[in-house]
N, C-alpha and C positions, 0 to 999 in steps of 0.2 A: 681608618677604622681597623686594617687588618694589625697596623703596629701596636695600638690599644690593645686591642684582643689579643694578640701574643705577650704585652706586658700583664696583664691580669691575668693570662695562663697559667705566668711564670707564679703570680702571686698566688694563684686561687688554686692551681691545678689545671691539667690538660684536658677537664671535662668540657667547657665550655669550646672546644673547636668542634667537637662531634653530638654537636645538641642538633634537634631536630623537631619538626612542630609536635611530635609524639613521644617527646622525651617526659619522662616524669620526674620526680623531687626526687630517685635512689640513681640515676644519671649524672646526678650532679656530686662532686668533693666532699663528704660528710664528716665529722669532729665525732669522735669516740671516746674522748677525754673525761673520765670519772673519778671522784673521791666519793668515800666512804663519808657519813653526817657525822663520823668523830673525829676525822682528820681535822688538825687545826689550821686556823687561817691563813697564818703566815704560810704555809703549804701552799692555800692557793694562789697567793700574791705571788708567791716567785715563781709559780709554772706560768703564772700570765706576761712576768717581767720578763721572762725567758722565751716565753711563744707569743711574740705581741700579733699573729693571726687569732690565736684562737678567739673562740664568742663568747664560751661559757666554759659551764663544767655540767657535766650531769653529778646529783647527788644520789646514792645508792643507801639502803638502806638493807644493810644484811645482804648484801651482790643486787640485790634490784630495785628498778628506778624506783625514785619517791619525789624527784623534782631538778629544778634546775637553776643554776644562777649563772644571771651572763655578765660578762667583765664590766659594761659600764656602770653594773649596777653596784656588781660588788667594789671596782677602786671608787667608785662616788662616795660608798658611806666610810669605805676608809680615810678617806681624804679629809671628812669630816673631823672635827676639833673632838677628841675624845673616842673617833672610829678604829685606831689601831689598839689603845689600850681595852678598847668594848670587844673587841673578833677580833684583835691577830694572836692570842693564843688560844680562845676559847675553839671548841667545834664547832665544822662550819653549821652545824645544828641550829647554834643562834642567829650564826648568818643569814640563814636560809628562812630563819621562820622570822626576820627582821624587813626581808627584800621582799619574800612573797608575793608573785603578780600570778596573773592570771596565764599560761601558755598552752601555744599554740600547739596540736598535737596533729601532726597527720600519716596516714600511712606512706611506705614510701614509693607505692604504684599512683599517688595522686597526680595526674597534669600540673606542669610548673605553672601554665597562664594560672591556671584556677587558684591556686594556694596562693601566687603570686594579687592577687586580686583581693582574697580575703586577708591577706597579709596586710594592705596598706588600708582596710578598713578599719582597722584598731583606733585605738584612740593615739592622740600624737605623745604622751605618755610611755606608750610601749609599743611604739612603732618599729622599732630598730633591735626589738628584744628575738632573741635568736630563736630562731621554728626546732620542735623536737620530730623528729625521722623515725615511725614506727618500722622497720624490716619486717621480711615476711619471714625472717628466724626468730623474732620474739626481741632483740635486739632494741637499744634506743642509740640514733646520733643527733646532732646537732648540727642546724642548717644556718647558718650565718645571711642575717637579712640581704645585706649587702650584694652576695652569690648569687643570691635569689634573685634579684631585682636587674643585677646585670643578664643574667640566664634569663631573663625574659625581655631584656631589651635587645641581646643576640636573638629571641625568636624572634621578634618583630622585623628585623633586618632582613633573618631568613623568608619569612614569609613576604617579605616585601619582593622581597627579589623573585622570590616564587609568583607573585603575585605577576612582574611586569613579563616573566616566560610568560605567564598565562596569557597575558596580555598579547603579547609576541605573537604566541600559537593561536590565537582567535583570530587575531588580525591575518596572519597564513591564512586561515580557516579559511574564514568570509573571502577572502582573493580569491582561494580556490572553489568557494562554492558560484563567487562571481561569474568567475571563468567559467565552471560547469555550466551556469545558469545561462551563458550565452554562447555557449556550444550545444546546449539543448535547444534555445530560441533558434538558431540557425538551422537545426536538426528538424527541427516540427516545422519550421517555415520549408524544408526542400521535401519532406514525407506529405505538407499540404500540396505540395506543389502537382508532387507525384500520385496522392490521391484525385487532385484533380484533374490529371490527365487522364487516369485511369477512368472518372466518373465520366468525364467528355468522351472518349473510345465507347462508353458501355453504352451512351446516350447517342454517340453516332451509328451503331450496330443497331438499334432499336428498328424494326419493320415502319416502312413510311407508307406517305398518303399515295403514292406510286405506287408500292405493292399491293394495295390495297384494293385500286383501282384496276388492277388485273385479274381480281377475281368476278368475274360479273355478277355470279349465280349469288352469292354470298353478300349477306349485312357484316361490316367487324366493330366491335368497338374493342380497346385494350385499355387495361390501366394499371402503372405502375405507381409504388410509394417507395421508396427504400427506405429500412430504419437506419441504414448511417449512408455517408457518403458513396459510398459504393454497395451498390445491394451483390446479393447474392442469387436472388431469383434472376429467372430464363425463361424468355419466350420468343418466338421469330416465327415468321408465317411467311414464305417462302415458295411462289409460285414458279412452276416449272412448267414445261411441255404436256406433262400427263395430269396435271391436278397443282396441289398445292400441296405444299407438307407444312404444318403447323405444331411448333414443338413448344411445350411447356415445364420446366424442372424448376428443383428447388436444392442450393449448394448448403451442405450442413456451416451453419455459424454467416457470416455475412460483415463488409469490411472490404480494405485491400484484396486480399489473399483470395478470396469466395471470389472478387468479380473479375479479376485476372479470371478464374476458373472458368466461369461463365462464357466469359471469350472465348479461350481454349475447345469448350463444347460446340461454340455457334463456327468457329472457324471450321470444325474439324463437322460439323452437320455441313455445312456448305460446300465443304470438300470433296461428299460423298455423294451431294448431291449433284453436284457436279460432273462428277465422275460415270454419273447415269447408275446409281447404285439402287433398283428398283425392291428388291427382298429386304423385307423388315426384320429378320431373323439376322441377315449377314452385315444389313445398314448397323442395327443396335451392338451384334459384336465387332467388327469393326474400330466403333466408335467408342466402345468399353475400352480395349485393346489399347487404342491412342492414349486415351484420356489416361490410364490405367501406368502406361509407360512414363507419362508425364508428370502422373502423381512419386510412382518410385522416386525419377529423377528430384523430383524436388524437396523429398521428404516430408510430405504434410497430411494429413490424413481426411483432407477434404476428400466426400462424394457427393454425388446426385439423382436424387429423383428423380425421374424423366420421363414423360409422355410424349409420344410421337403420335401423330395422324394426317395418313393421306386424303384427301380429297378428292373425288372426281365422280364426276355427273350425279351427285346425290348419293354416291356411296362413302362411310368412309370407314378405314382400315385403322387399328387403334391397337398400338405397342408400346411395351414401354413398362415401370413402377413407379406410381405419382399418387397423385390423390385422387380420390372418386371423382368421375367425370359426370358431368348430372346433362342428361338428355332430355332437355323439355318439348313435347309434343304441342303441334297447334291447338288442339282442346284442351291444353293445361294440365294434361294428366305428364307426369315425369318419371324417367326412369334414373337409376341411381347405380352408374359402372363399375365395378371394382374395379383396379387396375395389379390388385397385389401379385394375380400368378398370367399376368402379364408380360413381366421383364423381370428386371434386379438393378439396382441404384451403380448407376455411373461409376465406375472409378475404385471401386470394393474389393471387388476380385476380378483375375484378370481373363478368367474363363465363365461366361453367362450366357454361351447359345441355348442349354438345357431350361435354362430359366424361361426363355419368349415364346411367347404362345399369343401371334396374334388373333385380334376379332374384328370381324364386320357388322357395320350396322350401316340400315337404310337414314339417310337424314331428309326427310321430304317438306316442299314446301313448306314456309311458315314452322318449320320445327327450329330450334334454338338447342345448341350445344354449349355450354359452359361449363371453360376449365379455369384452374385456380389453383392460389398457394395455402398452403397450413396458416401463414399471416394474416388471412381474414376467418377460417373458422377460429383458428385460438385467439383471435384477437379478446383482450379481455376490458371489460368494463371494470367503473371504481370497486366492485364490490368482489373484483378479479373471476369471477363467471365470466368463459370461453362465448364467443358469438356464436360459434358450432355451426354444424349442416344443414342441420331441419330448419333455423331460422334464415340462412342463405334460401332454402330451398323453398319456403313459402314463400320471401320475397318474388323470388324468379315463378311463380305460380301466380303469383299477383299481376303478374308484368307480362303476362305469354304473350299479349296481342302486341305488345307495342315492339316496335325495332329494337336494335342490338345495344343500340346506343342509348333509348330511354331505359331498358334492363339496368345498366353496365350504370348508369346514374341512378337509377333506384337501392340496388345492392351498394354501391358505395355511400350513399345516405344515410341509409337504416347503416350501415356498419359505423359509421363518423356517430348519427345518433346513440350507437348503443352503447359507444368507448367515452362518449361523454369528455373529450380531450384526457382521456387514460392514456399514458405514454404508450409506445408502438413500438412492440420489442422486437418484430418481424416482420420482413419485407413482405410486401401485400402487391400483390399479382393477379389480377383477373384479366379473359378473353372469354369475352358474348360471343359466335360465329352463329348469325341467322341464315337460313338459305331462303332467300326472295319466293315472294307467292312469283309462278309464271304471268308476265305480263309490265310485272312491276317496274316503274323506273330502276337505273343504277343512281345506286347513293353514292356519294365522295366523302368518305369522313375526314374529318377535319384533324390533324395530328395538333394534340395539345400538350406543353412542358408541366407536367405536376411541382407544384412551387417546390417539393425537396427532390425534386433531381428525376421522375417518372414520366411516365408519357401515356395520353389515352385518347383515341380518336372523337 
C-alpha cells in the first residue's frame, strides 16, 4: 500500500501522505487552470495534450467564474465527426454552452468523506465530472474525481488502523481494569477479613452472663444492634470490690475505625479500674488524656460521648456527656437527667477536668435506671419522624412494674414497630439496670447474640 501511495503522490501530489480523518477538500492538490469564454478551442486541446493530468478548465467570464469543462467531455465531442471543425477555432463559448452539465460546487472547508459520498451519488453520466473548490479568498479550483476518491480510500486505511490502536488500547484497558478488579476482590476479601476480627474482639469485650451474676442487688438487661459491621456504640458494666461501674458512650460515625475506638476506651476504662482509680473527676480526665493522645497519633477526628456510673448499695454517682439518663421510680413517676454539664465527649480536647461535675442519686428498690444511644431516639420511621424521648419514655412508664428484661423488650418492640423495617442508620444501644425489691430471688440473664452482630441479656 505504502509503494501505491508514493506512486500516486508522485502523480497527484504530496497531499495525500499528510491526510487525516479531519482533512477537508482545500487539503487535498487543487487545478487553477483557466481560459477566458473567447479563447478558442484549439487552446484548449493543446493545454490538455500538454498536461494530460489536468481535469478541466475553469471558464471565466470577464476574470470570473461562469462554468467549467472537464477534459473527457471536451476530447469526447472533439473526437466526434465534424467536432474539430464545430469548436477547434470557435470560442470555448460554444463549447461550453454545447457540454453543459450540471456541477458540483463546494466549499473548500467541506469534509472529503462527505463530498466524497455526494460525489458518487450523481448519475453514472457525470460521475467522473471534476468537483469545483470554492476557497475562503473568493477563488475557484478544480478537484479531479479520481483525487478524491483515492483521498478517501487513504481515510479509510487511516481510520482503520486508528480503529485496530483503539482496539489495542481497550483491550490494555479491560486487562488493566481486570487486574484492578481482582486486586480489589482480594482487597475487600482481607478488609472483610479484618472487619471481622474487629466485630469478633467488640463481641468478645461485650459484659457477660458472669458479670452479671456479680451483681446481686441489681436486674440487667442490655441490647445491642450495630448499623454496620462494626458498631461504634459502648457500653460495659464492670464489677469491682466497691460497686460496679457501668459505662455507656456513643463514637461519632460508626464502621472499622469507630469500634477499634471503642476498644481503645473499654481497654483504657478497665485499666483505671484496675489501677483502683476511685475519683470520677481524675477517672474521666485520665481517660480523655489517653484516648486524646491516641486520637493525635492516629489522625482521625473520632470522639465520644460518655456516661460513667458507680454503683453501690443503692447509691449511684453519675459523670460523664451522653444522653439524658431517664430514672424511672417504682410508682412510675420518672425523672429525666441531663448529662450536658456533666463531663465533655472523649477524645476533643485534651484538657476536660473543668468540665466534670459529678452527681448522686438514690436508686431504691424497684426503681429502674435506663441508659441509651441517639440510635433509638433518632431512629426514624417511613415518613423519617425521629422515635424521640417522650415516646421511649411513656414506654418505660408503661413497663415500671415489670423486670429489666420485660422493659428492655418492650422499648425495643414499639421501636422495631415504629421504624416499620425503615433502614437503621445508627447503632442502637440500650441498658435497663433495675435494683431488686429486698427479698427477691437473684435473676441470671441469659446473654443473647442480636442476629447483626449485638447482644442483649
Amino acid at each position: 500500500m505504502m509503494l501505491e501511495l508514493d506512486r500516486l503522490s508522485h502523480i497527484y501530489g504530496s497531499s495525500l501522505e499528510n491526510l487525516t480523518l479531519n482533512s477537508t477538500l482545500e487539503d487535498l492538490t487543487l487545478e487553477g487552470f483557466s481560459l477566458d469564454r473567447n479563447v478558442p478551442g484549439h487552446i484548449l486541446v493543446q493545454q490538455f495534450n500538454e498536461n494530460p493530468l489536468l481535469p478541466g478548465v475553469i471558464v471565466l467570464k470577464r476574470g470570473q467564474y461562469m462554468g467549467m469543462i472537464s477534459r473527457r467531455k471536451c476530447l469526447e465531442i472533439m473526437s466526434r465527426p465534424y467536432g474539430i471543425e464545430l469548436f477547434y477555432k470557435r470560442p470555448l463559448q460554444c463549447l461550453y454552452d454545447f457540454v453543459k452539465t450540471e456541477v458540483l460546487c463546494y466549499r473548500g472547508d467541506t469534509p472529503i468523506f462527505a463530498a466524497a459520498r455526494q460525489c458518487l451519488e450523481r448519475s453514472p453520466d457525470n460521475l467522473y465530472e471534476p468537483l469545483i473548490v470554492l476557497l475562503s479568498d473568493g477563488s475557484h479550483r478544480l478537484l479531479d474525481v479520481h483525487k478524491l476518491l483515492i483521498a478517501q480510500s487513504q481515510l479509510y486505511e487511516v481510520a482503520s488502523k486508528l480503529l485496530d490502536k483503539r482496539r489495542q488500547d481497550l483491550d490494555r484497558a479491560n486487562a488493566e481494569v481486570e487486574e484492578l478488579n481482582q486486586r480489589l476482590k482480594a482487597e475487600n476479601l482481607r478488609l472483610s477479613h479484618e472487619v471481622n476480627i474487629a466485630h469478633q474482639l467488640q463481641q468478645m469485650l461485650l459484659p457477660t452472663e458472669e458479670d452479671f451474676q456479680k451483681i446481686p442487688d441489681l436486674d440487667i438487661a442490655a441490647y445491642m444492634e450495630p448499623a454496620a459491621e462494626v458498631g461504634g456504640d459502648y457500653y460495659d458494666i464492670l464489677p469491682h470490690a466497691d460497686g460496679v461501674k457501668i459505662g455507656i458512650g456513643d463514637v461519632t460515625g460508626h464502621g472499622l475505625e469507630s469500634g477499634v475506638f471503642t476498644i481503645m476506651v473499654q481497654t483504657a476504662i478497665r485499666t483505671l479500674l484496675t489501677a483502683q482509680e476511685t475519683d470520677p473527676v481524675r477517672f474521666l480526665t485520665t481517660l480523655n488524656q489517653t484516648i486524646y493522645d491516641n486520637v493525635e497519633r492516629m489522625n482521625c477526628d473520632r470522639n465520644l460521648t460518655l456516661s460513667l456510673i458507680d454503683y453501690h448499695q443503692g447509691r449511684l454517682q453519675l459523670s460523664g456527656q451522653h444522653e439524658e439518663a431517664i430514672l424511672l421510680r417504682r410508682d412510675g413517676s420518672l425523672e429525666r437527667i441531663d448529662t450536658l454539664d456533666l463531663g465533655f465527649p472523649i477524645g476533643l480536647d485534651a484538657e476536660i477536668s473543668h468540665f466534670i461535675h459529678p452527681i448522686e442519686l438514690a436508686l431504691h428498690p424497684g426503681d429502674t435506671l435506663i441508659l441509651y444511644t441517639d440510635g433509638i431516639t433518632e431512629a426514624e420511621a417511613p415518613n423519617g419522624d425521629f422515635f424521640g424521648l417522650e415516646r421511649l419514655c411513656e414506654v418505660a412508664r408503661r413497663h415500671a412494674q415489670d423486670d429489666a428484661g420485660q422493659i428492655q423488650q418492650a422499648i425495643i418492640e414499639e421501636l422495631k414497630k415504629y421504624i416499620n423495617g425503615h433502614k437503621i442508620y445508627d447503632d442502637i444501644t440500650l441498658l435497663v439496670l433495675k435494683r431488686k425489691l429486698e427479698g427477691s430471688l437473684p435473676q441470671h440473664p441469659q446473654v443473647q447474640i442480636d442476629p447483626r452482630g449485638g447482644s442483649h441479656p
